[in-house]
N, C-alpha and C positions, 0 to 999 in steps of 0.2 A: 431510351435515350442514353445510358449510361453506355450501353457499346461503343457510342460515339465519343466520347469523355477517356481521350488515348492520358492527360495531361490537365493542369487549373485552367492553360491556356483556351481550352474548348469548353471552359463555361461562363469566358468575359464576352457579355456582350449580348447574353441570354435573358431573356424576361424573368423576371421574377416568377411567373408561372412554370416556365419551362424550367426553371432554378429547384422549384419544388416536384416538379414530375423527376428528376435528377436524383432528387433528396430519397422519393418513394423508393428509386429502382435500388439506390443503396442501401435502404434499410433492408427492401425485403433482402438484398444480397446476402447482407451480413446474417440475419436469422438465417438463412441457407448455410451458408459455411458453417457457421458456428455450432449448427444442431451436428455436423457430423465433425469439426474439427474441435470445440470446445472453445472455451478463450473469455475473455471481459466482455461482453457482450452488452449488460446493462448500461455500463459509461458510454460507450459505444452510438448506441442506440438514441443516445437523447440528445446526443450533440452533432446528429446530422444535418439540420438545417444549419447550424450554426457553422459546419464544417465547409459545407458547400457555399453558402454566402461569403467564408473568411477567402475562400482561393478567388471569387468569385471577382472580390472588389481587390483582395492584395496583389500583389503581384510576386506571388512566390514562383519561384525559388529565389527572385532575386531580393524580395520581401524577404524580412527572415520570420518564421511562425515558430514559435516554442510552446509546444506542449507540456502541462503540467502532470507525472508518474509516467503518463502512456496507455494509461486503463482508456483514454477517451482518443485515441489515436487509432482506431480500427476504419471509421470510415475515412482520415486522412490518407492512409495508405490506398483507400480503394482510387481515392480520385487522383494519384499522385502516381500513376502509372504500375501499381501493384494489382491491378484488380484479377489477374490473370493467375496471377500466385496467392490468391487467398485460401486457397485449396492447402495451400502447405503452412499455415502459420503456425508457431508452436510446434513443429514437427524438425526434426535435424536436418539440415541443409537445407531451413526453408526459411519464411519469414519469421521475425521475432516477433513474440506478441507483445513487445515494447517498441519504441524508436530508437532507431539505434543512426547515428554519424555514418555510419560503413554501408548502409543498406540502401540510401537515396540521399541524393543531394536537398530533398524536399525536410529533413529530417535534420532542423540547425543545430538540435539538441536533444542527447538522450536520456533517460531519465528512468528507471523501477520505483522511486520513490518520491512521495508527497511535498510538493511548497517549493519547488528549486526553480520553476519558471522565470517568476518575476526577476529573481537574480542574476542567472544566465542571462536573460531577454537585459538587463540591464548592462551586464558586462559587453554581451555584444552591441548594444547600443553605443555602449562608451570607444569600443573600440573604430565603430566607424566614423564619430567625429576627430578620434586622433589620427585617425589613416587618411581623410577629407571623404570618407566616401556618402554616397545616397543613397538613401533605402528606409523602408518603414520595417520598424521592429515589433513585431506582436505577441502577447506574451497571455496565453489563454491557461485559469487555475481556478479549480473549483473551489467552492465556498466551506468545503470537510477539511482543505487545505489550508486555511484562515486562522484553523486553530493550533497552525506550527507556527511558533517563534520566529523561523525562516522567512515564515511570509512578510510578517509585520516588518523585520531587518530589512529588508529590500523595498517593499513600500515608503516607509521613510526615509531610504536612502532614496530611489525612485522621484519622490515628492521633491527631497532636496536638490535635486541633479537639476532639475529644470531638463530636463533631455527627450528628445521625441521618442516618445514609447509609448504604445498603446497596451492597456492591463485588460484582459476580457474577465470576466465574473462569471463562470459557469455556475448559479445558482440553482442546484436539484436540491437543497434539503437533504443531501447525505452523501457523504462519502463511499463508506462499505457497510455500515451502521448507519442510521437516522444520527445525526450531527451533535454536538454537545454543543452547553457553554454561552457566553454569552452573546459572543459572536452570532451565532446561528439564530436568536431568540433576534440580534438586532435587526439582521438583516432581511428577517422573515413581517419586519412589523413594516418596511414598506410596500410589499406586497398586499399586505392586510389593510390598510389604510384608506379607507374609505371617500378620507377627504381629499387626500392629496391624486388619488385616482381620480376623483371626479372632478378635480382642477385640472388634471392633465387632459382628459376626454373636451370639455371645453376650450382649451387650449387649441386643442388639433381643427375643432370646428370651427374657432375664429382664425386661424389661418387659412382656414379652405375656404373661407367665406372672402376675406382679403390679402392679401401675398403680402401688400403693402406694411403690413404691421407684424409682419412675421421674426424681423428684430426685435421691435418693442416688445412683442410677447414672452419670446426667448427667453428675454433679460427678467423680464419680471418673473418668470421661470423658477431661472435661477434663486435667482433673491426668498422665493416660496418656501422652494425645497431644504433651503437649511433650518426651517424651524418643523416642517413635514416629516421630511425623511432622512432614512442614516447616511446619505449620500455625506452631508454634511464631515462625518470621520474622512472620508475620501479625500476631501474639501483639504479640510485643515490639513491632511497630509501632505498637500502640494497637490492632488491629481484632480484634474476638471472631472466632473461626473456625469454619466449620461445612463439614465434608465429609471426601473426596470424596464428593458425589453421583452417580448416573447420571444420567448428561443425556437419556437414551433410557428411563428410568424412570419412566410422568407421576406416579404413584402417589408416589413417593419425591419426585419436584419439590414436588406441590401442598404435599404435608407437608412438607416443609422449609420453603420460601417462606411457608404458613401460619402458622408456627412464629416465625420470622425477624420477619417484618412488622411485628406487633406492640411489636416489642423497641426499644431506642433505644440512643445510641451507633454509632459506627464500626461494620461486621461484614462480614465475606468468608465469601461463600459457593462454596465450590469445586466447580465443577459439569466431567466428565468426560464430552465428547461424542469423536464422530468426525466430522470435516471427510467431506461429501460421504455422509453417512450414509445409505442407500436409493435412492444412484444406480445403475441397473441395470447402467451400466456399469464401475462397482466404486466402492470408496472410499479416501479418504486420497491419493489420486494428487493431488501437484501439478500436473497438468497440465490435472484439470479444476479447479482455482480459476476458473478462468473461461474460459467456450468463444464464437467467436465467434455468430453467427446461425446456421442450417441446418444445423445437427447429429444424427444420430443418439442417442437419447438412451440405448438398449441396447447402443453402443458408443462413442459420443465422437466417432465419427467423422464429416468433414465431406461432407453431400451434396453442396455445389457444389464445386466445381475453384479453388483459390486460385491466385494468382499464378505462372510460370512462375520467376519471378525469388525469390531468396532476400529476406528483408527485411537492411535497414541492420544488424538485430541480429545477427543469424546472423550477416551479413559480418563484422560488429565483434569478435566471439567466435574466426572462426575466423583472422582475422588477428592479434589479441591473442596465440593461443595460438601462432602461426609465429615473431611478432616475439620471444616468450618463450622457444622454441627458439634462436632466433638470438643475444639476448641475455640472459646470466643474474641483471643487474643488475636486469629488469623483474617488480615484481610486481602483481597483480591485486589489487584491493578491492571488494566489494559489499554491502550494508546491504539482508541477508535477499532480496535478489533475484536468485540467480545463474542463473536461465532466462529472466526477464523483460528481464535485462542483458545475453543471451546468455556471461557468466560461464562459466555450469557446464560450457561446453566446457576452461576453462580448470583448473578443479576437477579435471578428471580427466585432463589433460595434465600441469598443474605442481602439484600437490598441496601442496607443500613452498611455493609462491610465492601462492596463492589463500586469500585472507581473506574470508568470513562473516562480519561482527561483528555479524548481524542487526540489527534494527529502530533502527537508532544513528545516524543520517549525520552528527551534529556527530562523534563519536566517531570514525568512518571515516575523517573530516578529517582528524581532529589526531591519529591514528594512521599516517595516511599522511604527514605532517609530519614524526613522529619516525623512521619509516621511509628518510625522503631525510635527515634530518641525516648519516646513517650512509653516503651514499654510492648509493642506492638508487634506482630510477625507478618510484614508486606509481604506478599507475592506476586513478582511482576510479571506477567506473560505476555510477552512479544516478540515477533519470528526474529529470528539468529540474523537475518540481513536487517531488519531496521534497527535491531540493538546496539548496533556498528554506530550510529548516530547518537548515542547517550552516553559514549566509551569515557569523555570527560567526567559526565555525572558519576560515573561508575567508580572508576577513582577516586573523584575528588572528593563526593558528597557519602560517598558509602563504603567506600574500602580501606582508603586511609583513619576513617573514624570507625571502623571495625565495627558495623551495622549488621543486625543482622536482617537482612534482605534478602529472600529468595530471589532467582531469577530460571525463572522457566523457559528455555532459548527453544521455540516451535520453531519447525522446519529447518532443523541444523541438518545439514551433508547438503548430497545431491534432493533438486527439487522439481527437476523434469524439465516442462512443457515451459515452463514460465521465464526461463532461461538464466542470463550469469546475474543480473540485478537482482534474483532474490534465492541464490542458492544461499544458501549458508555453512559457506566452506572455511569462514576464516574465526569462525569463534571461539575453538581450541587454541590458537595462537596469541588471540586478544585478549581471552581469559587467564589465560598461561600467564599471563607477562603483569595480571592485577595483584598488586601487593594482598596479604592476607584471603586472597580469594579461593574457597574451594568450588572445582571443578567434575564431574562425574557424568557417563553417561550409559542409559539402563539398555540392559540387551531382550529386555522386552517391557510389555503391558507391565505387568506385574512387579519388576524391582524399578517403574518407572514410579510407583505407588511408594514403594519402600522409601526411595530417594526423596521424595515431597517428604514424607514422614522425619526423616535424618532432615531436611533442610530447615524444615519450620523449627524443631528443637536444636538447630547449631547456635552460638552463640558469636557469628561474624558470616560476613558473605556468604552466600551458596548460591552455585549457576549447575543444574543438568541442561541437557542437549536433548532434544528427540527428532524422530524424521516425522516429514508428511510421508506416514502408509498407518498401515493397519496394522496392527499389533499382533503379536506372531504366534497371541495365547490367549485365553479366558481369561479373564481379571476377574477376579473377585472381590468381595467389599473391601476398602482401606482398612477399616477395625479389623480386619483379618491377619494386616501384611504388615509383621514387626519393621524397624527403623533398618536399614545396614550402616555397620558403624563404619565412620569415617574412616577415608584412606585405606579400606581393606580391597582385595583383591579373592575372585577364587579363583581354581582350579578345576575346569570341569571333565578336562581328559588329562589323567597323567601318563603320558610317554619317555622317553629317553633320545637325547642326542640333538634334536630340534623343537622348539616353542614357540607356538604361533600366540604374541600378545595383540589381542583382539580387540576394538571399543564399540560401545555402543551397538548400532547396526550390523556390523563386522562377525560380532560375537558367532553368530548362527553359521553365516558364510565360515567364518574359520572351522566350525563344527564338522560343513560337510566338506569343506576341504583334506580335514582330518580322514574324513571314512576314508574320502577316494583315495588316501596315502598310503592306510593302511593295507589297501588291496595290491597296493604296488612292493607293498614290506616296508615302509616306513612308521614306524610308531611316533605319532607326534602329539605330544602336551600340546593343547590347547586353555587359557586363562583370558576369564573374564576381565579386561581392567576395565573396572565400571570411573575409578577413582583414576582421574588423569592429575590433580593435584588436591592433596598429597601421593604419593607414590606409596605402595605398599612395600615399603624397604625390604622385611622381612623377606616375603617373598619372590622378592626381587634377588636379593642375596641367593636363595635358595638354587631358584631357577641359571642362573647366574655359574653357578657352583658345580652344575648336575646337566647341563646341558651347552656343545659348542655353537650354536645358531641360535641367534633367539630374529625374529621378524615380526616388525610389528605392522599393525593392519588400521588402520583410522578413515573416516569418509569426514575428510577435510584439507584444509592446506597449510 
C-alpha cells in the first residue's frame, strides 16, 4: 500500500486496518534503507503508527506538525512524499537525517536537538491567532526530552496561553540512554498501575455496552485520574490529559487523535511506544539509536570491517575511568549521553563518581560548578554542538568564578552524515571568547590523554575538542602519559620561510602536506598548536621572527 501513499492526503479516509498495513510497509521500508544508508533508526521505528495516524487525522501541511530533535522524523518523511529519496538520506545532496524548513513544506520545524518542540509549536500557534488564521498545531516530544528545562518553560507557558495546541507524549522509556530522574520514574507509574488500568478497561466496556452515558463516564474519568495517575502534573499545568495510549495500537491512535482534534485549548496526549519497535534485531537497545551504513538488519551487525584503531571516544572513556582510579577527587558528568561520550565505561567503574542529569547541559554546567566549589575536579563530556546550549552556564557559573571544570567537547569539527545541527564547528570561537578559559586541542589518542591529565590538575576552566573518528595511534595506559604543560606548543618539522600552524585534526593533514612540499622544494615548519588559549608566545615570537608566511589550519568556524 505504501506505493500508493504519493502524500498525508492518501491516507484520510483509510480504515484503521489499512492505516496499519501502511505503518507495516514503512517499517519494513525504513529497516531497508537504513541497513545500507545508516541513520536514527531506533526513534524512527517506534513511532510509525503514531506517524501515520498523526497525517492521517491532521491535516498537514496545512496542520502544522513539529517534531521533537528529528531522530523520530524518518517515517514522516517517508509518508510526506520523500519515500523515493530515502536511498540518499545522510548522504551530500540528499535527504537530511533531520527536518529541515528547505527540504518540504511538511517540515514547520527544524530541529538536531532535544525539547524545542513544544516552544516552536507554541510560537507558531501564537502567531496564527495574531495573523486570524485556522489550523491545528501539533507538537510531538519524547518523554528523554522532559528532563530539559526547555520543556518544562513551554509547558507552562503552553498551559498558561490557553491556545489550541495539541503536546503528543512520545513515551519509549529512553532517549539515547534508558531515561533518568524523576520524571521518567513519574511517568512510568501510570503505565504500572494496576488500578487505574482496570478502571480504564471497565470504562471502555460500559461505554460499549451504553453510548448513552459515555459523557457521564468521561467525566468521572477525569475526576479518577487526578488522584491515579501523573496526568494530574499535566492538569495543573493548564493542559487537558488524555492517556496512556498505545502507540502500537492504530485503532486506539485514530480514535483518540479523532477525538482530540476537534477540541481547543492546551491537551497532552500520552502516547506509549517502544524505541526500535519491529527491529528484527530486537528492541529498546541503546545501541541501535543509530547504526552506521552496511549493517545487518537481523542482527545490528556490521558487514564491513571498521577501523583497527579505537575512536577518540572509547580512548576518552577508558582513560577517564584509570585517571578516576588514580584519583578520587575526579568525577564524571554527562547530559543523557553516557555511550555517545564513551561515559558509560565510567558508569560502571565509578558508580558513586558518574552523573546522568540527562537531557540538561546548562544544568550539567552549573552542577559541575557546585561540585568544584567543594574541592572536586568535574568532568563534563558532551558533543561540542549541544555544549552551545549551557554557553550561559559556562560563563556565568564557571568561568567567571574560575572553577575548575573540565570540559571534554566530543564531536568538535566536521561530523559527517548527521549534518549542520550537530557539526561542531563553532566551539573554538565560543570558547575563545570565555573569560579565564583554557582551550586545547590533541593531534591524537595519545596527547588527548595528556590534555585530560593537564585538565583535571589546572586550577580554573579547561575545554579540549576532539573528533568523531578513530584515533590515528595506539594509546596506551594514562599512568603512562605525563601532563603537557599549559599553553605550550611544539614543533614537529622545522623548515624555513613558511609555517603551517596546525590544530587538533589538522595536525597530521599539515604533516602530509609538508612531505608533498618538500618534494616540490619547499621546506616547511609544521607546529602543533594543541593550546589555542593560552598561545604559546614564546614560540609564536620565534616563528614569527624566522619565517615570512605563517598559515593556519583549524576544522572549525
Amino acid at each position: 500500500m505504501l506505493e500508493r501513499i504519493h502524500s498525508p492526503a492518501d491516507l484520510r479516509g483509510l480504515t484503521s486496518g489499512d492505516l496499519q498495513v501502511v505503518a507495516d510497509d514503512v517499517r519494513r521500508r525504513l529497516i531497508d534503507v537504513c541497513s545500507r544508508t545508516g541513520g536514527h533508526i531506533g526513534a524512527g521505528l517506534g513511532v510509525v503508527e503514531l506517524t501515520v495516524a498523526l497525517h492521517a487525522i491532521f491535516e498537514t501541511p496545512h496542520d502544522q506538525l513539529v517534531w521533537d530533535v528529528g531522530h523520530q522524523g524518518y517515517p514522516h518523511k517517508v509518508l510526506t512524499g520523500r519515500n523515493q529519496q530515502m536511498e540518499t538520506i545522510r548522504q551530500e545532496g540528499g535527504l537530511s537525517g533531520f527536518l529541515k524548513r528547505t527540504e518540504s513544506e511538511y517540515d514547520a520545524f527544524g530541529a538536531g536537538h532535544a525539547a524545542t518542540s513544544i516552544s516552536a509549536a507554541l510560537g507558531i500557534a501564537a502567531a496564527r491567532d495574531l495573523l486570524g488564521e485556522a489550523f491545528k498545531v501539533v507538537a510531538v516530544i519524547g518523554d528523554g526530552s522532559l528532563t530539559s528545562g526547555l520543556a518544562y518553560e513551554a509547558l507552562n507557558n503552553a498551559g498558561h496561553s490557553d491556545r489550541d495546541i495539541v503536546v503528543i507524549l512520545n513515551d519509549n522509556e529512553m532517549s539515547i540512554a534508558p531515561n533518568v530522574g524523576a520524571m521518567s520514574k513519574y511517568l512510568n507509574q501510570v503505565q504500572r498501575n494496576p488500578i487505574y488500568n482496570r478502571v480504564r478497561a471497565r470504562i471502555g466496556e460500559l461505554v460499549e455496552i451504553n453510548r448513552s452515558l459515555e459523557t457521564l463516564v468521561r467525566k468521572w474519568e477525569e475526576s479518577v485520574k487526578s488522584f491515579l495517575t501523573p496526568g494530574v502534573l499535566f492538569e495543573e499545568l493548564g493542559l487537558r490529559y488524555f492517556g496512556p495510549i498505545d502507540g502500537h495500537d492504530m485503532k486506539a491512535l485514530v480514535e483518540t487523535l479523532s477525538a482530540v482534534r476537534p477540541m481547543t485549548g492546551p491537551r497532552l496526549v500520552h502516547v506509549v511506544t517502544r524505541k526500535g519497535h519491529g527491529f528484527p534485531a530486537g528492541e529498546h537497545g541503546e545501541k541501535w539509536h543509530a547504526l552506521p551504513p552496511g549493517h545487518d538488519p537481523a542482527t545490528g551487525r556490521q558487514r564491513t570491517a571498521s577501523s583497527a584503531n579505537p575512536a577518540y571516544t572509547a580512548v576518552f572513556g577508558r582513560g577517564l575511568v584509570d585517571l578516576m582510579t588514580e584519583r578520587t577527587d575526579v568525577v564524571a558528568i554527562t547530559a543523557a549521553m553516557p555511550s555517545g561520550t564513551g561515559t558509560g565505561l565510567v558508569a560502571s567503574a565509578h558508580p558513586s563518581r558518574f552523573f546522568d542529569v540527562g537531557i540538561a547541559e546548562g544544568h550539567a554546567v552549573t552542577f559541575a560548578a557546585g561540585l568544584a566549589t567543594r574541592g572536586l575536579r568535574p568532568v563534563v563530556a558532551i558533543y561540542s554542538t549541544f555544549l552551545q546550549r549551557a554557553y550561559d552556564s559556562i560563563i556565568h557559573d564557571v568561568a567567571l568564578q574560575h572553577l575548575p571544570v573540565t570540559f571534554a567537547m566530543d564531536r568538535a569539527g566536521v561530523v559527517g552524515e548527521d549534518g549542520e545541527t550537530h557539526m561542531g564547528l563553532y566551539d573554538i570561537p565560543y570558547m575563545l571568547a570565555v573569560p579565564n578559559m583554557v582551550l586545547a586541542a590533541p593531534k591524537d589518542g595519545t596527547e588527548m590523554l595528556a590534555l585530560l591529565r593537564t585538565a583535571v590538575s589546572h586550577d580554573g576552566p579547561f575545554a579540549f575538542r576532539y573528533p568523531r573518528d578513530a584515533a590515528p595511534d595506539l594509546v596506551g595506559p594514562i599512568s603512562e602519559i605525563p601532563p603537557v604543560p599549559v599553553g605550550t606548543w611544539e614543533v614537529l618539522r622545522q623548515g624555513r620561510e613558511i609555517a603551517i600552524l596546525a590544530v587538533g585534526t589538522m595536525v597530521r593533514q599539515a604533516q602530509q602536506a609538508a612531505e608533498s612540499l618538500a618534494i616540490e622544494g619547499l621546506d616547511v615548519t609544521v607546529v602543533n598548536c594543541r593550546f589555542l588559549k593560552p598561545y604559546d608566545e614564546v614560540t609564536l615570537h620565534a616563528l614569527c621572527a624566522h619565517h615570512r608566511v605563517l598559515l593556519t589550519v583549524e576544522e572549525g568556524r
